[in-house]
C-alpha positions in Angstrom: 0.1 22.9 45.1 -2.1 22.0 42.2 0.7 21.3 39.7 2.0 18.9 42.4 -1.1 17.6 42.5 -1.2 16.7 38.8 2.0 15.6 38.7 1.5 13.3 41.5 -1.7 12.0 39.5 0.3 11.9 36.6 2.7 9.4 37.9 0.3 7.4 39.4 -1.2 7.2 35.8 2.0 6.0 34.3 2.3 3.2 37.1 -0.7 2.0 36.3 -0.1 2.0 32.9 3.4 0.5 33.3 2.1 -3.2 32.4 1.1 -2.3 29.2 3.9 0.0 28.2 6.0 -2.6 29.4 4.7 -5.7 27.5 4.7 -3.4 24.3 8.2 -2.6 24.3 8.9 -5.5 24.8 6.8 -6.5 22.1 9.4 -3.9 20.0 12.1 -5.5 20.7 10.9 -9.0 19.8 10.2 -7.1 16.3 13.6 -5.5 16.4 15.4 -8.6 16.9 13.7 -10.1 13.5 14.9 -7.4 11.9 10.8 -6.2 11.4 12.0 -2.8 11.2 8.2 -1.2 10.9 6.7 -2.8 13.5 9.6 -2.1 15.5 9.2 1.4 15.2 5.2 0.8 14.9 5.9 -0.9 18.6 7.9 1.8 19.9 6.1 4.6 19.7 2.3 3.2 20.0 2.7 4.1 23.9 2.3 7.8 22.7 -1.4 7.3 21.8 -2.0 7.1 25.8 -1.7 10.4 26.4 -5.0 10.3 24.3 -7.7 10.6 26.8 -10.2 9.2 24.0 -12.0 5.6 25.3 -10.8 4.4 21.2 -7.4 4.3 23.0 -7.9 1.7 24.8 -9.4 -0.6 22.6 -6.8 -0.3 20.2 -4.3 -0.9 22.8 -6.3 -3.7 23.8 -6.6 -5.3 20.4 -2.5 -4.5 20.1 -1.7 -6.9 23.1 -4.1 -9.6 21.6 -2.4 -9.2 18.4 1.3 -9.4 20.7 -0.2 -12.6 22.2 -0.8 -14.0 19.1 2.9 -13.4 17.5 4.0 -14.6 20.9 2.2 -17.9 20.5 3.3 -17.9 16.4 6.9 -17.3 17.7 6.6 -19.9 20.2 5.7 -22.6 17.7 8.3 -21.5 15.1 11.1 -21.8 18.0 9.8 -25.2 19.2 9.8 -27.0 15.8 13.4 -25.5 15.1 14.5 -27.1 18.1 13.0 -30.3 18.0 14.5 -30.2 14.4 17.9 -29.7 15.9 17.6 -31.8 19.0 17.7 -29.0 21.5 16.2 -28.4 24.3 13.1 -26.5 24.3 10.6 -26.7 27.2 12.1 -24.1 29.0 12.0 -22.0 26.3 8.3 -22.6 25.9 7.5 -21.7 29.4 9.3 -18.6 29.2 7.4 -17.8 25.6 4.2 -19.1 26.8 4.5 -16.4 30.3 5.6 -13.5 28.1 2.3 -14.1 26.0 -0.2 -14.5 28.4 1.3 -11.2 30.5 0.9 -9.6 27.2 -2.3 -10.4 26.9 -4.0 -10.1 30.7 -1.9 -6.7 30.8 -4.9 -4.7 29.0 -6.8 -6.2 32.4 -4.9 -2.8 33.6 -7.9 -0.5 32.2 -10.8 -2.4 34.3 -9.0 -0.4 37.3 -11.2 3.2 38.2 -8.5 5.0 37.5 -7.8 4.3 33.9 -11.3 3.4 33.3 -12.1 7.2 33.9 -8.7 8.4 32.3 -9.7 6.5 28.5 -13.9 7.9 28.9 -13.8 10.6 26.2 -16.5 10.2 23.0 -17.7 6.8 23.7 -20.4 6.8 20.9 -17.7 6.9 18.5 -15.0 4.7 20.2 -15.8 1.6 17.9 -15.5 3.7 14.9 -12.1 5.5 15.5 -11.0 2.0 16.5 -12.1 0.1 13.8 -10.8 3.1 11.5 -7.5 2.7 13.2 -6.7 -0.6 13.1 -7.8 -1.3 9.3 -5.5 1.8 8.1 -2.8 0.3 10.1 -3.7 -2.9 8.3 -3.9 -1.6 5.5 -0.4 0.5 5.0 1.5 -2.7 6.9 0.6 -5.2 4.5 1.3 -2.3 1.4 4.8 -1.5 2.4 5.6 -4.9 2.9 3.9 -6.1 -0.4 4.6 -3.3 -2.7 7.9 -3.5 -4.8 9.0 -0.3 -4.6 9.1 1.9 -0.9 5.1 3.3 -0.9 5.8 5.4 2.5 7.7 8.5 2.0 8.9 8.1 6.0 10.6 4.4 4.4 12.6 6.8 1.5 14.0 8.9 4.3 14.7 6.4 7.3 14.4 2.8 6.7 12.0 1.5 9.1 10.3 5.1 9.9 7.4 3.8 7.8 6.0 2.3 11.0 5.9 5.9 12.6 3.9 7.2 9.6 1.6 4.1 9.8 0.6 4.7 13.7 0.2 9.0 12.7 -1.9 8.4 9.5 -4.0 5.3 11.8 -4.4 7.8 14.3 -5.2 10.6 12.4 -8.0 7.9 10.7 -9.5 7.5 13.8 -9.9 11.4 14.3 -11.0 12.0 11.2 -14.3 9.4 11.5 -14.8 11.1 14.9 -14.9 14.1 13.5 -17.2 13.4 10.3 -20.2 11.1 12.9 -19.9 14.0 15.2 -19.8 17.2 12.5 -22.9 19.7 12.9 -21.9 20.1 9.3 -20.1 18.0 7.5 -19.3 19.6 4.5 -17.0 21.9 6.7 -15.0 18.9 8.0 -15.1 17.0 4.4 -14.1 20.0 2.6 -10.9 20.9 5.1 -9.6 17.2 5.1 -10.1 16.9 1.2 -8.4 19.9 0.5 -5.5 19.2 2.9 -4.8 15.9 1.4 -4.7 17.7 -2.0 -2.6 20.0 -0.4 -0.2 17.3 0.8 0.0 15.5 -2.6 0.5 18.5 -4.9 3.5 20.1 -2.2 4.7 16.0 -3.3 4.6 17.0 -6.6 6.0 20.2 -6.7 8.9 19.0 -4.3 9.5 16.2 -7.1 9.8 18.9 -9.8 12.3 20.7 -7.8 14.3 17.5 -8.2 13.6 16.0 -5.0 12.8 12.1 -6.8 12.2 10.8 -3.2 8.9 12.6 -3.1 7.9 10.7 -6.5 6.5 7.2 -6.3 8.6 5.5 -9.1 11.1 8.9 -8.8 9.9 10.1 -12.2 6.7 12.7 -12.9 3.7 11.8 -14.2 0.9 14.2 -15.1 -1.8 14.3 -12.5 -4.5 15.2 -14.4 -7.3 12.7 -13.7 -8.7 12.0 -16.9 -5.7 10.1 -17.4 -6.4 7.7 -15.1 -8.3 5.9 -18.3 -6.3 8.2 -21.1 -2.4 6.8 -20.0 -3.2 2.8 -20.0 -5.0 3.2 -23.4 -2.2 5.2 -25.1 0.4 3.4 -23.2 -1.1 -0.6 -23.6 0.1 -1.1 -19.8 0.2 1.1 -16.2 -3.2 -0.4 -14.8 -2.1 0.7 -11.5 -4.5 3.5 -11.0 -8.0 2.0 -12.8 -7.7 -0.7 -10.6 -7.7 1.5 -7.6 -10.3 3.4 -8.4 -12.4 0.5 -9.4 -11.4 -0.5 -5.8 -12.9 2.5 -4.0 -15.8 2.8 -6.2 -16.4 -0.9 -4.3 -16.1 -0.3 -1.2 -17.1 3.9 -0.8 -18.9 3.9 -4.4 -18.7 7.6 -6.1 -17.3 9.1 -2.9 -14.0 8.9 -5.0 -15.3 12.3 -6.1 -16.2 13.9 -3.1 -13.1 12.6 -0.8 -10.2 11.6 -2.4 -9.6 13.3 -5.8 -6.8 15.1 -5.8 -8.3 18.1 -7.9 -11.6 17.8 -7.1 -10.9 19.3 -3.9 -9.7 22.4 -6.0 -13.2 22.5 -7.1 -15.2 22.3 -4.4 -13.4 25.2 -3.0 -14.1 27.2 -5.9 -17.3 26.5 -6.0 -18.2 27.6 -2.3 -17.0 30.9 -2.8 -21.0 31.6 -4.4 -23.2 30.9 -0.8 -26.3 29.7 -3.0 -25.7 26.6 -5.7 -27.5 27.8 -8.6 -28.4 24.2 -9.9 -28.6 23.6 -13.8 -30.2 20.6 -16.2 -29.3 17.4 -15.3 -29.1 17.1 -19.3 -25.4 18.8 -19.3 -23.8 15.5 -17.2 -24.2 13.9 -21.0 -20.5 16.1 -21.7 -19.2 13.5 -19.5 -19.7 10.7 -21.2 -18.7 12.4 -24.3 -15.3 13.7 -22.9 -14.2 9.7 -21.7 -15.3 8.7 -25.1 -13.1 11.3 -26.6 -10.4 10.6 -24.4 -10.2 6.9 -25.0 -10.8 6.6 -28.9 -8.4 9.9 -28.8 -5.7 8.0 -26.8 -6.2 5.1 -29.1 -5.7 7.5 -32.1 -2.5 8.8 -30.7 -1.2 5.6 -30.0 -1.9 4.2 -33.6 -0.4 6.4 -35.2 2.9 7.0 -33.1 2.1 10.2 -31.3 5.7 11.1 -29.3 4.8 10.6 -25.5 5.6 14.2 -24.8 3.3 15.9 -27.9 0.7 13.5 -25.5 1.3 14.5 -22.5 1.1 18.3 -23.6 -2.7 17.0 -24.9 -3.2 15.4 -21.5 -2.0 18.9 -19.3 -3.7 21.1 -21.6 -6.9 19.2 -21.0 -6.4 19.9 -17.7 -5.8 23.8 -17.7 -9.1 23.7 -19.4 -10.4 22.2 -16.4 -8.6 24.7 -13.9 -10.4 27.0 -16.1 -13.9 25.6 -15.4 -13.2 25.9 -11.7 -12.2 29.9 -11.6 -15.0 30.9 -14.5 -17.4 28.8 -14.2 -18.0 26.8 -11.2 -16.7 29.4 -8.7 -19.9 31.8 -10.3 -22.6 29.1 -10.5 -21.6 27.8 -7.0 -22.2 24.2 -8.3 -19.1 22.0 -9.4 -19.1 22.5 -12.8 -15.2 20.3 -13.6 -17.0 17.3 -11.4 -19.9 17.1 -12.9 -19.5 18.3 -16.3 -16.3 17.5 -17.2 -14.0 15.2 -15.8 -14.9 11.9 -17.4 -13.9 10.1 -13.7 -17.1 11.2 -12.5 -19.4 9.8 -14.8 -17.2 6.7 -14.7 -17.8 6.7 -10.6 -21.1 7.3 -10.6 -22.5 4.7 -12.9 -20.0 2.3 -11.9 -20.9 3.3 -8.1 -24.4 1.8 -8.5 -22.5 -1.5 -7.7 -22.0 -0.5 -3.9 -24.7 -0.9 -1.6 -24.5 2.8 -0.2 -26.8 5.4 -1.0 -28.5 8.7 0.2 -32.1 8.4 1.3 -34.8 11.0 2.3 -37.2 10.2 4.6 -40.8 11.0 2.8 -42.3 10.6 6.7 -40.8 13.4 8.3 -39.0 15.6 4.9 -41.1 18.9 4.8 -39.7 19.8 1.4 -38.1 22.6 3.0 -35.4 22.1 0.0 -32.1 22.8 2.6 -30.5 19.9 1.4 -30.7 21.5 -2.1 -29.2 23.8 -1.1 -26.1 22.3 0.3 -25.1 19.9 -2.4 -22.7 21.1 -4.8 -23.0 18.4 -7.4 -26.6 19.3 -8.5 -27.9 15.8 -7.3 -31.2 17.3 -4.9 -33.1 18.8 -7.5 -37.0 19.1 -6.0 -37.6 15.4 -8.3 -35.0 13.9 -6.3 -36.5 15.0 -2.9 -40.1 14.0 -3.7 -38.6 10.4 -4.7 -36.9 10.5 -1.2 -33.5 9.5 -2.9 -30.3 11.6 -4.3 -30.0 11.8 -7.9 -28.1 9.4 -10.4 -25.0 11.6 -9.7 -24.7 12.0 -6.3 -21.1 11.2 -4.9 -22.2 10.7 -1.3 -20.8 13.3 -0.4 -22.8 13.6 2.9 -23.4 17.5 3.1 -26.6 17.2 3.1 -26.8 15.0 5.9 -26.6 17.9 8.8 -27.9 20.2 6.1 -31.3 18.5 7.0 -33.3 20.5 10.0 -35.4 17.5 10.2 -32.6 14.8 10.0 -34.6 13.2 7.3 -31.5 12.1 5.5 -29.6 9.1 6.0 -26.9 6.9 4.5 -28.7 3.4 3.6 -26.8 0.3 2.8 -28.7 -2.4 0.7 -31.8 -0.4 1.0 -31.5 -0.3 5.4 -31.9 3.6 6.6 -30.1 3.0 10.0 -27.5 4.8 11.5 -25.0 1.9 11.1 -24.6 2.9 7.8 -23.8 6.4 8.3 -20.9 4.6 10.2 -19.6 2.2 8.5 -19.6 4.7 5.6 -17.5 6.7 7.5 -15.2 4.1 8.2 -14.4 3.3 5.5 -14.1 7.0 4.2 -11.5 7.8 6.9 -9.6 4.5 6.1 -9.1 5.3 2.6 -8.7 9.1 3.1 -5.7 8.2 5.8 -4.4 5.2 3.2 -4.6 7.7 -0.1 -2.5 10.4 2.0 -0.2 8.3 3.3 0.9 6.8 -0.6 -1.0 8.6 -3.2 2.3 10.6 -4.8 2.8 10.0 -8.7 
């Protein structure tokens, strides 16, 4: 009786969903007929996100069939002047047009009903986030793979047009992930699995590609992921500006958070360096290596270039620089606890975390309620909450925002600020834009 009882409910769910599904298919194949492969499949299979009982659902839905009006309306225009131009009739055509645009549009009216007002109810306080998340990845990846020159979603490679699937999985997978981070009792849990699974995802990429599977490689050839050559390859090379202008791009909008989110091997060691419980901090005055290691590796990238170094006698400098670094992570930073290849030695952080004092975000400790019980110490693994820090209520010069010691805090006397505001809204936006990029770097970050 009860499964008959749900499956009776369930129906009536789908009826009353059936507008929307409806003017979304529809929607599909008005895409399919321009030959818009992505959004066609994009289209297609965005129903599938109702059988999300989250209340971020439905605002993306919603903001879908605004966006449907819109191309209807676009359409409709295009249409009209083409037939004017021709001399052809066209009124009819605009009622028709006009209709299907406007019943795209009031068909969101659908979730004012009880039914699917309770259905789409689940984490409210962090709807607008996991939409807003959503919607900017899919932004985001839609306007790459139709700008980029070369196929930047590994679903495109495979199946023309299946980049559009991809783009809804990594959007919703976006808006997850900045549920998840607002709503962590610990964040460095949740930061630490999705950092290392998007490493995990980009080095199986790389591997696959050395097997001789090129469709897993960006440009179908290997390049040495090490990321001290993200300033070493350019120099040496005189060209390939690709990846310094991304990261300048992050360090805009998430600051230093490049190296607590989105490196590649720094997620390598941060695991390594949880496997000591206690951080055993060390002087500040050792982050100087850093700056002597990227000036190193720019005049020594110069040097090889002058004097006609063979690209692959450079490259064997570049991947022995980075077994160094692996080394670092097993011997030392796996015993001190602290991230010793972050901090100490990869010249991408000191180059994110100076350059990261141009965005607005920062970690700030409330004086008023902080009780100098030194947890938060405690939980950062970059050595940025020495007991100076705390008494000046703000991280130290290297901190990557990292947020661990956010829920670290018994007192919640820590808070993201942005230009200098300790409000919540920061913590959020912050996250935003950390699950947009994380979704975005895992969806086309292959070499």
């Amino acid at each position: 009786m009860k499964e008959k009882n749900k499956f009776i409910e369930g129906l009536k769910t789908l009826f009353a969903l059936f507008p929307i599904i409806f003017s979304i298919i529809v929607l599909a194949a008005h895409f399919s007929r321009h030959n818009v492969s992505s959004l066609t499949f994009f289209a297609l299979f965005s129903p599938l996100l109702l059988f999300f009982k989250k209340e971020w659902v439905k605002k993306v839905t919603v903001f879908f069939l605004a966006y449907g009006f819109f191309e209807w309306i676009r359409t409709t225009y295009i249409l009209t002047r083409i037939r004017i131009e021709n001399h052809l009739p066209f009124l009819r055509m605009i009622f028709i047009l006009v209709t299907v645009a406007f019943l795209t549009l009031i068909s969101g009216l659908v979730f004012k009903t009880k039914r699917l007002e309770k259905r789409f109810s689940l984490n409210p306080n962090t709807s607008s986030m996991s939409a807003w998340a959503f919607v900017l990845t899919a932004i985001v990846l839609i306007i790459a793979s139709f700008r980029a020159p070369l196929k930047i979603l590994l679903a495109d490679r495979f199946l023309p047009g299946s980049g559009g699937v991809e783009i809804l999985l990594l959007a919703t997978y976006s808006a997850f992930v900045v549920e998840w981070l607002f709503n962590a009792k610990k964040i460095d849990g949740i930061r630490s699995r999705m950092w290392l699974f998007f490493s995990i995802v980009f080095f199986s990429q790389v591997i696959l590609g050395l097997l001789g599977f090129n469709k897993f490689l960006m440009t179908g050839k290997l390049h040495l992921p090490v990321p001290a050559m993200i300033v070493g390859v350019p120099v040496y090379r005189g060209y390939g500006f690709f990846m310094p202008i991304l990261l300048i791009v992050t360090i805009i909008f998430v600051g230093p958070a490049w190296c607590s989110y989105l490196c590649y091997i720094g997620a390598w060691d941060n695991s390594f360096a949880r496997k000591t419980k206690i951080p055993n901090p060390f002087s500040v005055k050792y982050r100087i290596f850093q700056g002597v290691i990227l000036i190193l590796i720019v005049l020594g990238a110069y040097f090889l270039k002058k004097i006609g170094i063979n690209w692959v006698i450079a490259s064997v400098l570049g991947g022995l620089f980075g077994i160094v670094g692996v080394g670092i992570m097993l011997f030392v930073s796996r015993k001190l606890g602290v991230m010793v290849h972050c901090t100490t030695y990869c010249p991408i952080g000191i180059i994110t975390t100076t350059l990261g004092k141009i965005n607005p975000f920062r970690i700030r400790i409330n004086r008023d309620t902080c009780t100098n019980c030194m947890a938060c110490t405690l939980a950062c693994r970059y050595n940025s909450l020495t007991a100076e820090n705390v008494k000046n209520g703000k991280a130290g010069f290297f901190c990557t925002l990292c947020g661990d010691c956010l829920t670290a805090c018994p007192h919640t006397s820590i808070e993201y600020s942005f230009y200098n505001k300790y409000t919540i809204k920061a913590r959020k936006i912050f996250f935003i834009l950390i699950a947009v990029f994380h979704a975005v770097f895992l969806g086309v970050a292959r070499i």
